[in-house]
N, C-alpha and C positions, 0 to 999 in steps of 0.2 A: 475903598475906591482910590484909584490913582490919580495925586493930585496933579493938575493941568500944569503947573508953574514952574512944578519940580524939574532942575534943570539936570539930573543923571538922563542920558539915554536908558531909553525904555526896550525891555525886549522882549517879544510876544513869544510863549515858546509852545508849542501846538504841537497835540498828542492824541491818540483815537481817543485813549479812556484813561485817565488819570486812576491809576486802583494799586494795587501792590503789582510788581513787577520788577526783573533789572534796571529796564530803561528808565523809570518813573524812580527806581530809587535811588539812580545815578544822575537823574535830574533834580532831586530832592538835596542831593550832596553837594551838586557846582551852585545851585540857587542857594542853599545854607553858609557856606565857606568861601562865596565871591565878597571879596569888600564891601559892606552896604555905600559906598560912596561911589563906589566903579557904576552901577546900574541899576535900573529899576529894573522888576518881571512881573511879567502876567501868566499867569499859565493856562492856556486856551485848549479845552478836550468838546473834540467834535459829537462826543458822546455825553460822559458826562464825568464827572469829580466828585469822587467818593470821598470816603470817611480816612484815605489814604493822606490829604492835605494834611493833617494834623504831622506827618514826614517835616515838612516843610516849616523851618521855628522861624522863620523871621515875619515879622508883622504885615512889609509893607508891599504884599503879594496877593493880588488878585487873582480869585479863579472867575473863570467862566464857565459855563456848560452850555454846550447849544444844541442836546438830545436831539442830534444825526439820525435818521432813518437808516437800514442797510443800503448799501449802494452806491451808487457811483454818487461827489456829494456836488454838484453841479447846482443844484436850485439850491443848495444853501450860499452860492456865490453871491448873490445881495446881501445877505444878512451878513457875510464875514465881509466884504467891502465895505461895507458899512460901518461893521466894527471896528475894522485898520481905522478909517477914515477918522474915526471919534477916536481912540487912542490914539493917534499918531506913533504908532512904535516905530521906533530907528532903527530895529533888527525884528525880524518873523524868523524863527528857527525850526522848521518842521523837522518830526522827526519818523522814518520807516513807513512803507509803504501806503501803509492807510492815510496815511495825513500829509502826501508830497502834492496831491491836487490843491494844496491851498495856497501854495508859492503860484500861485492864477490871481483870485483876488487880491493876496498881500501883490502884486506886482500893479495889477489895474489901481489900488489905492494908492498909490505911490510910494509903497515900501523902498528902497533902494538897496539894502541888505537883506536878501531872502537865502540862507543857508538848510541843506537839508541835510539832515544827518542818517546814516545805515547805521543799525545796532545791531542786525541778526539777523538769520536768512528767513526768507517769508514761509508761512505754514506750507505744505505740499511742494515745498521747492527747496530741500533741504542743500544741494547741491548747486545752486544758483544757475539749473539749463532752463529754467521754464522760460521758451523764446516769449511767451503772451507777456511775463514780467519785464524780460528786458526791454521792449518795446514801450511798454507803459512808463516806464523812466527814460526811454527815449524821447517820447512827447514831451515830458514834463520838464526835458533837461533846458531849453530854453528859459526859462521861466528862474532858473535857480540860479546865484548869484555865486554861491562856494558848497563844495559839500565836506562832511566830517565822515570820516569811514574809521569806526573803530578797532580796527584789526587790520595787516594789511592785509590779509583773507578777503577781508570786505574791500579795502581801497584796490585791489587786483580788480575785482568784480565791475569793479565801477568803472575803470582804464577800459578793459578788454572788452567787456560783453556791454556798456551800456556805452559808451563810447565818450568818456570824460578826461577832457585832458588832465594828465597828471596835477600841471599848476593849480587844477581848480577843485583838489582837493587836498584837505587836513586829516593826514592820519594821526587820532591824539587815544589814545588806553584811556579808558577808565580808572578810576582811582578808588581806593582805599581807606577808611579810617582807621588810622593806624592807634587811634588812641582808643577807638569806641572797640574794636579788635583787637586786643592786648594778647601777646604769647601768654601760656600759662606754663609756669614751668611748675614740673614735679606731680602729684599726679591728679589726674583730671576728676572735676565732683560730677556726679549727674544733675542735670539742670529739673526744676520744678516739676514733679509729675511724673517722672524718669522710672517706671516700676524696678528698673534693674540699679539693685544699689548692691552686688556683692563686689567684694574688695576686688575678685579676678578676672570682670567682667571687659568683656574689649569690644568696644561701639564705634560700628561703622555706619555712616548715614550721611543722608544728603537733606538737602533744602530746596525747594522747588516746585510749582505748579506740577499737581501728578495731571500730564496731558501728554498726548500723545512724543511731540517732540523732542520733552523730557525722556520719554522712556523709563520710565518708573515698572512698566513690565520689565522690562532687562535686567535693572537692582535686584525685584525681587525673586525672579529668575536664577540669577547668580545667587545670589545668598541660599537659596534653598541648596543651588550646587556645593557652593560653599561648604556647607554642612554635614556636605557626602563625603568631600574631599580630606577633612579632617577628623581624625576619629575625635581630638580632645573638642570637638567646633561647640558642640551642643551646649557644653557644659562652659562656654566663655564667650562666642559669637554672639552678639546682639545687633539686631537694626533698628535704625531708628529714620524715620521717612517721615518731615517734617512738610506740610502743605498741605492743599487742596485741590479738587478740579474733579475734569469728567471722568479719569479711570481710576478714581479713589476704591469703588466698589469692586474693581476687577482684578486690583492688585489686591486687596483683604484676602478675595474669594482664591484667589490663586497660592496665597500665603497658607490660608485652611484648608484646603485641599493636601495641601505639602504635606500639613500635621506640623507647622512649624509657625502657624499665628503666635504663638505662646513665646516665640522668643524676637518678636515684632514689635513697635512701640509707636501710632500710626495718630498723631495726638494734632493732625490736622494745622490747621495756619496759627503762627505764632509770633508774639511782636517780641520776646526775647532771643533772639537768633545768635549774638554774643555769647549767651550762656550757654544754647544748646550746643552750637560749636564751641567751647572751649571744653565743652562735657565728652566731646568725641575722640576719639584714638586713630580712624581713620575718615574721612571724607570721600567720597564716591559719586562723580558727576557721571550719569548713564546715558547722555542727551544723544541723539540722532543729529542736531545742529545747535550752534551756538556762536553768537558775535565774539564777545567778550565777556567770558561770565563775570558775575559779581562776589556768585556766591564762592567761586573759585578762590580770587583774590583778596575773600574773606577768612578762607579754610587757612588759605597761604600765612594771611594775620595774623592767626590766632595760632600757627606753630603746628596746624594741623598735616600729618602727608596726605594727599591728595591723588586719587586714582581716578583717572578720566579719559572718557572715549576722545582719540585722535580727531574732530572734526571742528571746524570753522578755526575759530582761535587760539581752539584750548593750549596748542603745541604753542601759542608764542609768550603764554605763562607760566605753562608745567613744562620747567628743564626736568626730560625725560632721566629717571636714575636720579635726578641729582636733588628734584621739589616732590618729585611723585613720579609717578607713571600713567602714559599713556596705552591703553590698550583701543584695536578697530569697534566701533559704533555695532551695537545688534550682536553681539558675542560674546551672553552668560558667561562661558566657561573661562574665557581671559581675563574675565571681570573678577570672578569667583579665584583663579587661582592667584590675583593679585592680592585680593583682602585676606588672602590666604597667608599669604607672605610676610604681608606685613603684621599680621597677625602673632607668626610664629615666632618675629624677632624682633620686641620691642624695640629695643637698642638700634634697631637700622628705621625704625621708624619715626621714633624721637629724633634723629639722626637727621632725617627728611623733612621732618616737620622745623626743626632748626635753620636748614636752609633756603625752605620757604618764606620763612617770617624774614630772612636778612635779604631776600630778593622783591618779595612787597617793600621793604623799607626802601632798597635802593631803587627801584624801578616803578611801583607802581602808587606814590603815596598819593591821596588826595592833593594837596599843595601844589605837588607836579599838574595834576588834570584841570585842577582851578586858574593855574597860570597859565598853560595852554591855550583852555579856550578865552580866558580874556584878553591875552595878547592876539589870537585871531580876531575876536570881536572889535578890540581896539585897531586891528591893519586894515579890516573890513570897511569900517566908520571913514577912518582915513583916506582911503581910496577910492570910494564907490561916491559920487553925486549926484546921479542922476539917477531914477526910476526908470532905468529903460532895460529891453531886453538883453540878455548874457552878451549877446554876437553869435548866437549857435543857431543854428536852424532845427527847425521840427524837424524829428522821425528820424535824423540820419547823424 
């Protein structure tokens, strides 16, 4: 419990569902490696706070769960007034679409700091046109005090189509463990469970909720292309498709169908991800949308090259040619003739993976993301007195 006396500002930080995720693990990092002297946190999930906390090493962090119903979360507005009210937090940080209605109560409780942060484009609106969304962050733009846009992808989004002045956003990247992500130089071991252990084996794979937005159909789409494309493939291609979710069975069945299960490696969610990325040759993000991935800027860490669909942020991590390659979203075969490539020539792929790892160091380390947002938190503190509204009007 948070002690009353404790004289760090407190900051409530509010999420639909605390579980494995980017955003929740990019939360797990800035809460880990902020100074314990700079702030207290709580970490507030409208839903609820899984077995995912254990992310989370430092003691003196409160979860909450307040198992939300579907829907719009309006009658749970007493309960979280409530809440603010007994905590007193000096910052409510919502973050992404499901949890920007609560910059409502943290406001009526007197919050004076209500920051809401975008991670990534909403399910069915890969593209950011869905006018019902931009409208819905229309409403809610009163109420918000600063927003964090992780990409400018994202901070565009929020200028143009929801109508936020530039000044009242922070565009800050996600950050990296550069230590927990170490290059591996010279050659890669398979990680625990790895069926493919021969000496010539070349493993390309990703990390990822297999759901729709991911695109985990498209991987294994490509890869079966893959296969066709290279006569040596069969006998060196390996995938390996590390996660969970709803089209787990659809990719299997389409991998067996191929006649090509047998060189698949599908070993479902895993809490060593360090290992199995430093176990890979190539990386392959197949996503339809994306903020700022994690797992991108963890392939980068670990020296890995990096082949990923052109959308949301990915272009402002992967220097096209020079960290990986980007190829268009929904397009096996560009997907497939790139792990093709890199395949064929180690040397340009070590090569790649090289200048990934010296580009997370200079541009993307944790340290950097930790210092960003607590000098915003601390200009926020600094300037903000009063609990009142932004000066924006509803709807416009």
């Amino acid at each position: 419990m948070i002690a009353a006396d404790d004289p760090r500002p407190l900051i409530a930080h509010v999420v639909y569902r605390f579980d494995v995720g980017g955003l929740e693990n990019g939360l797990a990092n800035l809460i880990n490696h902020m100074p314990t002297g700079a702030y207290r946190h709580a970490v507030i999930a409208l839903t609820e706070v899984t077995g995912f906390r254990r992310r989370i090493t430092r003691r003196d962090v409160e979860f909450i769960s307040l198992d939300k119903a579907p829907g719009h979360g309006v009658a749970l507005y007493p309960k979280l007034h409530r809440l603010f009210r007994a905590l007193r937090p000096d910052i409510v940080h919502t973050r992404n679409l499901a949890a920007l209605e609560v910059t409502v109560p943290a406001c009526t409780a007197g919050v004076s700091v209500r920051i809401h942060g975008e991670h990534g484009r909403d399910v069915g609106d890969y593209d950011g046109s869905s006018r019902k969304y931009q409208w819905v962050r229309r409403i809610y733009r009163p109420f918000v005090t600063h927003y964090v846009a992780l990409s400018r992808d994202l901070e565009d989004y929020l200028h143009t189509r929801v109508g936020v002045p530039r000044a009242r956003i922070t565009q800050i990247y996600n950050g990296v463990d550069l230590d927990r992500f170490p290059a591996t130089p010279g050659e890669r071991m398979p990680a625990s469970g790895d069926p493919f252990t021969g000496t010539d084996v070349w493993r390309v794979g990703t990390i990822g909720r297999l759901q729709q937005v991911k695109d985990p159909l498209n991987l294994a789409r490509a890869f079966i292309r893959a296969l066709d494309l290279a006569p040596s493939a069969r006998d060196r291609l390996r995938l390996i498709l590390v996660g969970d979710g709803p089209l787990r069975a659809e990719v299997q069945a389409l991998l067996t169908e191929a006649g090509v299960a047998q060189f698949a490696w599908m070993p479902g969610e895993r809490d060593d991800i360090p290992a199995i990325l430093g176990s890979l040759d190539c990386f392959v993000l197949p996503s339809r949308a994306e903020g700022i991935s994690n797992t991108i800027l963890e392939a980068m860490a670990s020296g890995v090259p990096v082949v990923a669909t052109d959308v949301g942020g990915n272009a402002e991590l992967v220097s096209d040619g020079v960290t990986g390659t980007l190829v268009p979203s929904a397009e096996p075969d560009a997907l497939a003739k790139q792990m093709v490539r890199f395949g064929n020539d180690p040397e340009r792929a070590r090569r790649v993976g090289r200048a990934g790892r010296a580009r997370a160091v200079e541009k993307f380390s944790l340290d950097t993301m930790v210092q960003r947002y607590q000098a915003l938190y601390d200009k926020l503190l600094s300037t903000t007195r009063v609990p009142a509204l932004s000066g924006d009007r509803v709807g416009l």
